[in-house]
PDB file of N, H, CA, C and O in Angstrom:
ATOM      1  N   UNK A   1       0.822  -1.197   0.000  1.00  0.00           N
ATOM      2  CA  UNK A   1       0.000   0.000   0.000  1.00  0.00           C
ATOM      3  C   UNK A   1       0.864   1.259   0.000  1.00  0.00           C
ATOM      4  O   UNK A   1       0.530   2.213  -0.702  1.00  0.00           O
ATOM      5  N   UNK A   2       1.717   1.291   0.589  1.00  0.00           N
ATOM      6  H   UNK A   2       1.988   0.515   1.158  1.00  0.00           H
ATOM      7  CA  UNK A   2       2.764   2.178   0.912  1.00  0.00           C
ATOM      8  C   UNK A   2       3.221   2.514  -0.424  1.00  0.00           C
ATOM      9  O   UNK A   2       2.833   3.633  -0.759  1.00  0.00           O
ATOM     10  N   UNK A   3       3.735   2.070  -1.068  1.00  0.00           N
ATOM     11  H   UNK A   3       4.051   1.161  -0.796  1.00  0.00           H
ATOM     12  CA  UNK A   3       4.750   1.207  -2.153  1.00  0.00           C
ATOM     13  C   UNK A   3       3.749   2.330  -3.300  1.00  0.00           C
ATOM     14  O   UNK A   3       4.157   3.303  -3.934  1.00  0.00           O
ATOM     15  N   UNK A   4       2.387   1.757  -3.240  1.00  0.00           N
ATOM     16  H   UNK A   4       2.056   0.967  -2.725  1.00  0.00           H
ATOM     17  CA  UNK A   4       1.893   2.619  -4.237  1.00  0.00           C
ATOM     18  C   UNK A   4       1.408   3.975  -4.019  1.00  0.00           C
ATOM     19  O   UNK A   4       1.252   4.665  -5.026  1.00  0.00           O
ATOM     20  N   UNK A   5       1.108   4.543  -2.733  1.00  0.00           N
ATOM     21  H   UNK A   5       1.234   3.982  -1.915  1.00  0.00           H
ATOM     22  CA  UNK A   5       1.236   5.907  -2.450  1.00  0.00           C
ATOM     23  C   UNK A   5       2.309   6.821  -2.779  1.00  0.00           C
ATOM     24  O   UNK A   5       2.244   7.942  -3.282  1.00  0.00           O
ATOM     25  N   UNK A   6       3.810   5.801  -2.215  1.00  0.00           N
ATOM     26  H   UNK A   6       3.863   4.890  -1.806  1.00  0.00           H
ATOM     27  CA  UNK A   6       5.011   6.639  -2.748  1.00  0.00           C
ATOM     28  C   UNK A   6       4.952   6.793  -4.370  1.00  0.00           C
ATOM     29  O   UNK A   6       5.692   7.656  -4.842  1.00  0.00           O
ATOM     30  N   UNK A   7       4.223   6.112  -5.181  1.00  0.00           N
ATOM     31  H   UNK A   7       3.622   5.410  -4.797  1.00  0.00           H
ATOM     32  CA  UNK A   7       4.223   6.202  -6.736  1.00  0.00           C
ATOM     33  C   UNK A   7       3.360   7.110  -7.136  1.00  0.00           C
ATOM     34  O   UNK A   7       3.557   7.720  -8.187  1.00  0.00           O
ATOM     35  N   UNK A   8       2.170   7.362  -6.286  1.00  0.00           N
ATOM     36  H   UNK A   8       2.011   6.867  -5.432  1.00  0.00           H
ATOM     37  CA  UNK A   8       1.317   8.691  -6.454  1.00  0.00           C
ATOM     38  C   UNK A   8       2.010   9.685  -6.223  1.00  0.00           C
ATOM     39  O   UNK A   8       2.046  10.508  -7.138  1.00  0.00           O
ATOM     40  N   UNK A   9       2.537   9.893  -5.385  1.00  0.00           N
ATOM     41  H   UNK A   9       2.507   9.224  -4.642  1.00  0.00           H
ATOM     42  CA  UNK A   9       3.059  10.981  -4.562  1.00  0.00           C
ATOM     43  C   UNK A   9       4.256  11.563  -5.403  1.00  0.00           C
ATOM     44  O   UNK A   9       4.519  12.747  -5.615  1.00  0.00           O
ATOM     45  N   UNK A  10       5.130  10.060  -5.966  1.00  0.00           N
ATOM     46  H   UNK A  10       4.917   9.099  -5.793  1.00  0.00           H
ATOM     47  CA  UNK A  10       5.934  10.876  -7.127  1.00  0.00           C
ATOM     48  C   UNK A  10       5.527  11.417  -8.175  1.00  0.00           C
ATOM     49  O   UNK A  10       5.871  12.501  -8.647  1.00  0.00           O
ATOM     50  N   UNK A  11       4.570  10.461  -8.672  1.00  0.00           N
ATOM     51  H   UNK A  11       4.290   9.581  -8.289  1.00  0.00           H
ATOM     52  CA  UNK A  11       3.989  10.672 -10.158  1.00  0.00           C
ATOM     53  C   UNK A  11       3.470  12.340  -9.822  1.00  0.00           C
ATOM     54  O   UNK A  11       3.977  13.119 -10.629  1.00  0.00           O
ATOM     55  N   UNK A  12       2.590  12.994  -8.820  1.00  0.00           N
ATOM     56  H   UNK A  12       2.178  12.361  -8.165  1.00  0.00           H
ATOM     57  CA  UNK A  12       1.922  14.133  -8.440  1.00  0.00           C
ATOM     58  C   UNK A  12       2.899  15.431  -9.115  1.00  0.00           C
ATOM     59  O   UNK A  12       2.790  16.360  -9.916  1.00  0.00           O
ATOM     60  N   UNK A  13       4.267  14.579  -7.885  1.00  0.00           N
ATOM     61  H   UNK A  13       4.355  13.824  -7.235  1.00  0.00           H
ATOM     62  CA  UNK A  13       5.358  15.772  -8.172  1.00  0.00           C
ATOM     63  C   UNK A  13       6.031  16.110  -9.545  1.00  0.00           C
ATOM     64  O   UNK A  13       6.273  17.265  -9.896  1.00  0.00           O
ATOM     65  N   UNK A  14       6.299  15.036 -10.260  1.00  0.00           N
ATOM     66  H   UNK A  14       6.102  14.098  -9.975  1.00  0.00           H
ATOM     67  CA  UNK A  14       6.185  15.394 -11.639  1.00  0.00           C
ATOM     68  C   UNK A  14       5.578  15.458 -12.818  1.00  0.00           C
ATOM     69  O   UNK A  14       5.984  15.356 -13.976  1.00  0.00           O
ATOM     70  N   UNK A  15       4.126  15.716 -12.142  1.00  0.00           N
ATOM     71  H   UNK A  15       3.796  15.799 -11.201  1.00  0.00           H
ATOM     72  CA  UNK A  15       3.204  15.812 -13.662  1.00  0.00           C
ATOM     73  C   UNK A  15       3.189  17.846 -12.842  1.00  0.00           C
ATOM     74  O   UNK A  15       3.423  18.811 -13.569  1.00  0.00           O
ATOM     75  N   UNK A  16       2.933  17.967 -11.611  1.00  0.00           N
ATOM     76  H   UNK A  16       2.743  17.183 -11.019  1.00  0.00           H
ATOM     77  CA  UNK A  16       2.801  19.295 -11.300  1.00  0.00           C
ATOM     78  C   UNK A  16       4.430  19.940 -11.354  1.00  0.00           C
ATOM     79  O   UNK A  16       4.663  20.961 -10.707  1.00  0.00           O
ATOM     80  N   UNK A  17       5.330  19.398 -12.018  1.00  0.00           N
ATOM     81  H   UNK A  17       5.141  18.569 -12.544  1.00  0.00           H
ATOM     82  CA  UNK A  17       6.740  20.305 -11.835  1.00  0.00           C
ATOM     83  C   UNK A  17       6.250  20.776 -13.673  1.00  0.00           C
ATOM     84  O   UNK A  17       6.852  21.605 -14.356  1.00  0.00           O
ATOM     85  N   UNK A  18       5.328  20.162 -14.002  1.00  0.00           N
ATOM     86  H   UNK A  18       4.839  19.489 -13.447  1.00  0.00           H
ATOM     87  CA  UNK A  18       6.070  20.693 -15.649  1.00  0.00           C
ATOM     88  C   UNK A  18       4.509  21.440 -15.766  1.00  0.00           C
ATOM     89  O   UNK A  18       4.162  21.731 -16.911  1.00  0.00           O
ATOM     90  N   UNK A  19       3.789  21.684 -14.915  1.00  0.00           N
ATOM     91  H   UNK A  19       4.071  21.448 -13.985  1.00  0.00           H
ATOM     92  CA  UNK A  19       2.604  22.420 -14.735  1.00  0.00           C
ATOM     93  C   UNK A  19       2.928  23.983 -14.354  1.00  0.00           C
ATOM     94  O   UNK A  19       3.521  24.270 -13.314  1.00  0.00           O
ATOM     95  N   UNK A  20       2.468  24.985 -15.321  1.00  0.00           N
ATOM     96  H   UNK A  20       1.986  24.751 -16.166  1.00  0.00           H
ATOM     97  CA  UNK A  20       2.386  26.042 -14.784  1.00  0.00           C
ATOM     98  C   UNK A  20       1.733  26.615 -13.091  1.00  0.00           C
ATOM     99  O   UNK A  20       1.673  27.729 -12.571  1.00  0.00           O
ATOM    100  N   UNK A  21       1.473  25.732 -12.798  1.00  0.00           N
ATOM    101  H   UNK A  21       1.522  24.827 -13.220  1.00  0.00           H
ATOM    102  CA  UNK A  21       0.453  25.980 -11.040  1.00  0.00           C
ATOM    103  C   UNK A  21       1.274  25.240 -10.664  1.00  0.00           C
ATOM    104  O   UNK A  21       0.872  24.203 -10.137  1.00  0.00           O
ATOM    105  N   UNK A  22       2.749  25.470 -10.783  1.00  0.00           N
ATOM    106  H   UNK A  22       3.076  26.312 -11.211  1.00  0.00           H
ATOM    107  CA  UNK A  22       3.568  25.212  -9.441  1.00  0.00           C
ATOM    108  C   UNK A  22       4.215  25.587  -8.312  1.00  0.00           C
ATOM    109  O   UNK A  22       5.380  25.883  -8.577  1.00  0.00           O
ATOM    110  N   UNK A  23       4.040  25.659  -7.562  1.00  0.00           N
ATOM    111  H   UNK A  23       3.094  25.418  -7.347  1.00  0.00           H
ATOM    112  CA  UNK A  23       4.253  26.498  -6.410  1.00  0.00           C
ATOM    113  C   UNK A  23       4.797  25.827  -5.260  1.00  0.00           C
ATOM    114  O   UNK A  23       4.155  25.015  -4.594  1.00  0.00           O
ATOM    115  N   UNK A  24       6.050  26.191  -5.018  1.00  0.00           N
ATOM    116  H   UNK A  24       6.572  26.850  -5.559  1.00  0.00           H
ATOM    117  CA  UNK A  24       6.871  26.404  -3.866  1.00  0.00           C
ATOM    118  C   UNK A  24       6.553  25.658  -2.838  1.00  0.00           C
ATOM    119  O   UNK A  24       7.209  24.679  -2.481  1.00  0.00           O
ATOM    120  N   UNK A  25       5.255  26.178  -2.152  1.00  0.00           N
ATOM    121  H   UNK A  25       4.722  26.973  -2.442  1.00  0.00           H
ATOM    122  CA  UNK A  25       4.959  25.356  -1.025  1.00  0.00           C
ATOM    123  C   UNK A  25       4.298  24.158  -1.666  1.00  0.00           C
ATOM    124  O   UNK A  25       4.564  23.120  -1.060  1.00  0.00           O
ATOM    125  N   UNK A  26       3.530  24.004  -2.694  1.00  0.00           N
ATOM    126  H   UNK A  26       3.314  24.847  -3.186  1.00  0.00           H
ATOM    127  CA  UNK A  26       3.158  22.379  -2.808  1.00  0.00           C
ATOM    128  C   UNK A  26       4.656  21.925  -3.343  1.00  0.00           C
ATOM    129  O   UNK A  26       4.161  21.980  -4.469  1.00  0.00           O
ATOM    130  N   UNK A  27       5.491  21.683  -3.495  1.00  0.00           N
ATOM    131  H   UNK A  27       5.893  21.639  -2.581  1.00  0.00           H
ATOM    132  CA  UNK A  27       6.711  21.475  -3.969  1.00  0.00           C
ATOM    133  C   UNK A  27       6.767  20.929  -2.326  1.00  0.00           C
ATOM    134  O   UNK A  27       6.447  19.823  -1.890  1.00  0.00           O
ATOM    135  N   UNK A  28       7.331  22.213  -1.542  1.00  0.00           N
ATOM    136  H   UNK A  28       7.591  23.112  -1.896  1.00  0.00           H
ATOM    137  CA  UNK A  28       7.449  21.557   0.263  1.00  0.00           C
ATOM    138  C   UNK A  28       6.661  20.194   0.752  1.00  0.00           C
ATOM    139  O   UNK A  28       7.095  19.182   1.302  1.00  0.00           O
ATOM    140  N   UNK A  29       5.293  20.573   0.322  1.00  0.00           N
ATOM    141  H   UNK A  29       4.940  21.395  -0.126  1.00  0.00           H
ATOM    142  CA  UNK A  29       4.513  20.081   0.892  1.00  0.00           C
ATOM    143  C   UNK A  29       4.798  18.138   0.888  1.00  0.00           C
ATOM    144  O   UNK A  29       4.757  17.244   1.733  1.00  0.00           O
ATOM    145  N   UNK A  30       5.120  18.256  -0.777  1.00  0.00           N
ATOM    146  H   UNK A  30       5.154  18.983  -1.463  1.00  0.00           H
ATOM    147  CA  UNK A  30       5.484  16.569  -1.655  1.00  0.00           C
ATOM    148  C   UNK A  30       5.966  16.432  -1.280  1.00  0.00           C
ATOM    149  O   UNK A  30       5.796  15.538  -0.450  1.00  0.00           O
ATOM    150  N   UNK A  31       7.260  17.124  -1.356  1.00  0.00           N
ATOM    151  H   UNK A  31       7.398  17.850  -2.030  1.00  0.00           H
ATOM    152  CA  UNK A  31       8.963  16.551  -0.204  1.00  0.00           C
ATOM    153  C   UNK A  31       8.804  16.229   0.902  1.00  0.00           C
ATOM    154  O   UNK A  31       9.472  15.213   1.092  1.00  0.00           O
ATOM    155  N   UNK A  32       7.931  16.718   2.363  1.00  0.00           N
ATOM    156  H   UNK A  32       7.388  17.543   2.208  1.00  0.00           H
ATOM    157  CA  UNK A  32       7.584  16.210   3.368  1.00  0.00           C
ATOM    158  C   UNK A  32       6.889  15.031   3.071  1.00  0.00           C
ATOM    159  O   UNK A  32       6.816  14.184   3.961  1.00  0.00           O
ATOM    160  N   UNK A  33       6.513  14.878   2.291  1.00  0.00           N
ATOM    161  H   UNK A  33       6.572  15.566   1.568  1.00  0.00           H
ATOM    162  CA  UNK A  33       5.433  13.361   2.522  1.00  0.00           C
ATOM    163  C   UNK A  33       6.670  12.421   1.611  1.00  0.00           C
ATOM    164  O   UNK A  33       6.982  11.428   2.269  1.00  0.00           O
ATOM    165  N   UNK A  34       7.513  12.520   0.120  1.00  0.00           N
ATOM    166  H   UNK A  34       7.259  13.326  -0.415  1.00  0.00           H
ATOM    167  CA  UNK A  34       8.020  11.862   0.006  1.00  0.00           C
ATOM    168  C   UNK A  34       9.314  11.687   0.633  1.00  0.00           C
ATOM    169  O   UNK A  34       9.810  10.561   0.665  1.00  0.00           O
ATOM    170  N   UNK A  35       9.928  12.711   1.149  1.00  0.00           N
ATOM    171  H   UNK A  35       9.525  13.625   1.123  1.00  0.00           H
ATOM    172  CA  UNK A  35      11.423  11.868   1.569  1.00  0.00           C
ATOM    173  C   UNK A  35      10.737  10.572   2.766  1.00  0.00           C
ATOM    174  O   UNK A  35      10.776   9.358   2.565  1.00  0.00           O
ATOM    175  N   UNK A  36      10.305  11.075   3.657  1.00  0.00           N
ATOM    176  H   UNK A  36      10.273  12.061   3.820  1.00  0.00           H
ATOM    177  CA  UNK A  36      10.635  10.047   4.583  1.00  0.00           C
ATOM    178  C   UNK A  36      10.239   8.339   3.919  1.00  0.00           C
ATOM    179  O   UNK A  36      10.674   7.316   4.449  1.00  0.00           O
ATOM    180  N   UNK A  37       9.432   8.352   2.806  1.00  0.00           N
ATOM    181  H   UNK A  37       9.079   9.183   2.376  1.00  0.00           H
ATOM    182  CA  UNK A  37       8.599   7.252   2.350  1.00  0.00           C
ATOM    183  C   UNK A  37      10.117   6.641   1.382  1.00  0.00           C
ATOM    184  O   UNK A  37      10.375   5.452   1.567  1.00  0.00           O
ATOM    185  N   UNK A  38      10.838   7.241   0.634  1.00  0.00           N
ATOM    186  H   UNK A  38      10.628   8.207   0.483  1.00  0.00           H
ATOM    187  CA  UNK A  38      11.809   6.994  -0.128  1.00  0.00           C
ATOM    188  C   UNK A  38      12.886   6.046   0.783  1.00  0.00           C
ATOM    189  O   UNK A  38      13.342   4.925   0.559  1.00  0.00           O
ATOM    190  N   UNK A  39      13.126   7.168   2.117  1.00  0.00           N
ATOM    191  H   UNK A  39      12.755   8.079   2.299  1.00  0.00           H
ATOM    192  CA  UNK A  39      13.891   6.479   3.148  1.00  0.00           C
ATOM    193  C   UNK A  39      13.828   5.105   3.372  1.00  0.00           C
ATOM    194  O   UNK A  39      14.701   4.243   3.274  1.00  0.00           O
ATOM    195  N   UNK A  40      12.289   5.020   3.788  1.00  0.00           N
ATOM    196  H   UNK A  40      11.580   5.721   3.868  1.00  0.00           H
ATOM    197  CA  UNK A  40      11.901   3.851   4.423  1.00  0.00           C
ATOM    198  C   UNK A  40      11.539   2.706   3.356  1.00  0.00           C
ATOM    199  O   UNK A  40      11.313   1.531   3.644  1.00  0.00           O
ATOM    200  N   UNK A  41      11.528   3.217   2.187  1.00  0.00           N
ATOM    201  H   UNK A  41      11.712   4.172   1.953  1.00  0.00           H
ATOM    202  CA  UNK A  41      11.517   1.865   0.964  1.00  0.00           C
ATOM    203  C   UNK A  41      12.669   1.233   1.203  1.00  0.00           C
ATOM    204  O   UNK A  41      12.858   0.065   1.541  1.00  0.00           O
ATOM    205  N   UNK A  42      13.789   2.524   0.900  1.00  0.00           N
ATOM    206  H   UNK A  42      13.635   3.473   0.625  1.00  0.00           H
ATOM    207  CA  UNK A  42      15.210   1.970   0.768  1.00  0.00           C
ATOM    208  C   UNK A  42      15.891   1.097   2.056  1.00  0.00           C
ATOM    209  O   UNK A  42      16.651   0.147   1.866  1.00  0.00           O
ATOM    210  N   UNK A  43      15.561   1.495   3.157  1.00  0.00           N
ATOM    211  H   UNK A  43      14.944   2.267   3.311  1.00  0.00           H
ATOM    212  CA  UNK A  43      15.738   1.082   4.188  1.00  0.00           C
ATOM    213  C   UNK A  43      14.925  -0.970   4.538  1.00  0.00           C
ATOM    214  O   UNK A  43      15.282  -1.884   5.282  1.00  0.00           O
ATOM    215  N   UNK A  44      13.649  -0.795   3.406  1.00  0.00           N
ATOM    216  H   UNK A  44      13.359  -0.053   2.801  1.00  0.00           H
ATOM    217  CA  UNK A  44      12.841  -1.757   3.790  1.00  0.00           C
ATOM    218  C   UNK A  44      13.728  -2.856   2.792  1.00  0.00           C
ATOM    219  O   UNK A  44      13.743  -3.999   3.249  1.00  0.00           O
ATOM    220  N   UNK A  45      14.371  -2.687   1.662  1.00  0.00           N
ATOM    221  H   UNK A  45      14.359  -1.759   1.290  1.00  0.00           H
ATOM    222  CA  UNK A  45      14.784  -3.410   0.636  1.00  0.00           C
ATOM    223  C   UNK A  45      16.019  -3.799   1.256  1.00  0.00           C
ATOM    224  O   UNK A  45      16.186  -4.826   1.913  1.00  0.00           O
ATOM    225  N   UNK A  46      16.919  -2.868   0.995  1.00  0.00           N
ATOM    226  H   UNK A  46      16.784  -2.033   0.462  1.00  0.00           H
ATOM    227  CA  UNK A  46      18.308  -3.389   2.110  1.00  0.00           C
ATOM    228  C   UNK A  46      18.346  -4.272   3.622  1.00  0.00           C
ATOM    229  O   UNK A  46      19.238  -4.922   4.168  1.00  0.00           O
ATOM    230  N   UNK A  47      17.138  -3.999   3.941  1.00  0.00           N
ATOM    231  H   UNK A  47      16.414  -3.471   3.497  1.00  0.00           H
ATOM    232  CA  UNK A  47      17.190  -5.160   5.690  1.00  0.00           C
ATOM    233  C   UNK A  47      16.653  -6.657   4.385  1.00  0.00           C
ATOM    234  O   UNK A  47      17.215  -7.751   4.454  1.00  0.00           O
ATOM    235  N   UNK A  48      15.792  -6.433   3.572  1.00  0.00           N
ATOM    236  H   UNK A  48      15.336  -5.544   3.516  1.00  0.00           H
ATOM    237  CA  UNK A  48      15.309  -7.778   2.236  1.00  0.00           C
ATOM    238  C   UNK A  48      16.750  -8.623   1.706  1.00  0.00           C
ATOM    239  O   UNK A  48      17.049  -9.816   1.652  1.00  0.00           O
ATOM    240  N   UNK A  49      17.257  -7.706   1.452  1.00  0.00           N
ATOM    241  H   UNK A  49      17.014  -6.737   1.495  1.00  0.00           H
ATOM    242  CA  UNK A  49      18.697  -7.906   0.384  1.00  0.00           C
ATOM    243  C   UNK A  49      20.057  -8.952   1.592  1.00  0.00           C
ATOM    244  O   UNK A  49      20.839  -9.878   1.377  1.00  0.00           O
ATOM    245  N   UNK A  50      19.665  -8.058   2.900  1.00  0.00           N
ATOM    246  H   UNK A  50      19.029  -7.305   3.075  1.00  0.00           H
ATOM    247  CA  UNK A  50      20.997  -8.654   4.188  1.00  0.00           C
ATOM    248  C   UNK A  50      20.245  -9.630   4.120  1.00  0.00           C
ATOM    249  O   UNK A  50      20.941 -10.470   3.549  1.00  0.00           O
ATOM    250  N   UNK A  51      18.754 -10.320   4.437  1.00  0.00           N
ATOM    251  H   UNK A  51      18.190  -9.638   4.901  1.00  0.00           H
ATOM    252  CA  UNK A  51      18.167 -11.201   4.529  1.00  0.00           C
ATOM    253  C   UNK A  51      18.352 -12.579   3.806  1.00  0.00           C
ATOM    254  O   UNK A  51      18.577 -13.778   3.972  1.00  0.00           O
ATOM    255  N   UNK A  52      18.144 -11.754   3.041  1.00  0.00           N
ATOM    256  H   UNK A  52      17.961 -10.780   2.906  1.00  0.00           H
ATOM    257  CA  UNK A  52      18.340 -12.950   1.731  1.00  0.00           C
ATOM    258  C   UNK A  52      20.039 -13.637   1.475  1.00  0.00           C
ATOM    259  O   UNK A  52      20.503 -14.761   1.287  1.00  0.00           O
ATOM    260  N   UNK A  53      20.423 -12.647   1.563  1.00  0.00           N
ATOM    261  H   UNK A  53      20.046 -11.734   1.716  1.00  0.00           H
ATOM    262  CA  UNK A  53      22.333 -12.397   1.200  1.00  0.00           C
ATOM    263  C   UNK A  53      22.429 -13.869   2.672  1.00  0.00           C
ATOM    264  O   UNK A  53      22.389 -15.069   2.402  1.00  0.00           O
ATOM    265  N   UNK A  54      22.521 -13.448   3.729  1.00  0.00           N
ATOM    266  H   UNK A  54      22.554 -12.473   3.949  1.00  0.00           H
ATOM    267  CA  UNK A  54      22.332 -14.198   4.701  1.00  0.00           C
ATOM    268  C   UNK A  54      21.758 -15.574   5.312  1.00  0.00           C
ATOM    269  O   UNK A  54      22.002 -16.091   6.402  1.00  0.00           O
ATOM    270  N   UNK A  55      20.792 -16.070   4.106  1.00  0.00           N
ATOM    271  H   UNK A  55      20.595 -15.650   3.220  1.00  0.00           H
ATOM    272  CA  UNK A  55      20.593 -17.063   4.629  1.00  0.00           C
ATOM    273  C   UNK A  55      21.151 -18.644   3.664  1.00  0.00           C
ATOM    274  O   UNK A  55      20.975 -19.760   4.153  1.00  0.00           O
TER     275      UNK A  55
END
């Protein structure tokens, strides 16, 4: 579920970067909701990857 929010959330940010109604704070706004989600993918794949590597 996650997984596909972070794909909304990107897709949002770049259909509205090449949109004239772009603005600054919705720009802020995406970045607060996507970094931490980017983090925690990357974070969720790499503990997958030691997992796997590991057994």
């Amino acid at each position: 579920m996650s997984v596909i929010c972070l794909i909304a959330l990107l897709s949002a940010s770049e259909i509205l970067s090449a949109s004239s109604c772009w603005h600054r704070r919705l720009s802020t706004v995406l970045n607060i909701a996507i970094v931490p989600m980017v983090l925690t993918f990357f974070l969720i794949v790499g503990y997958k990857v030691v997992e796997v590597i590991g057994s």
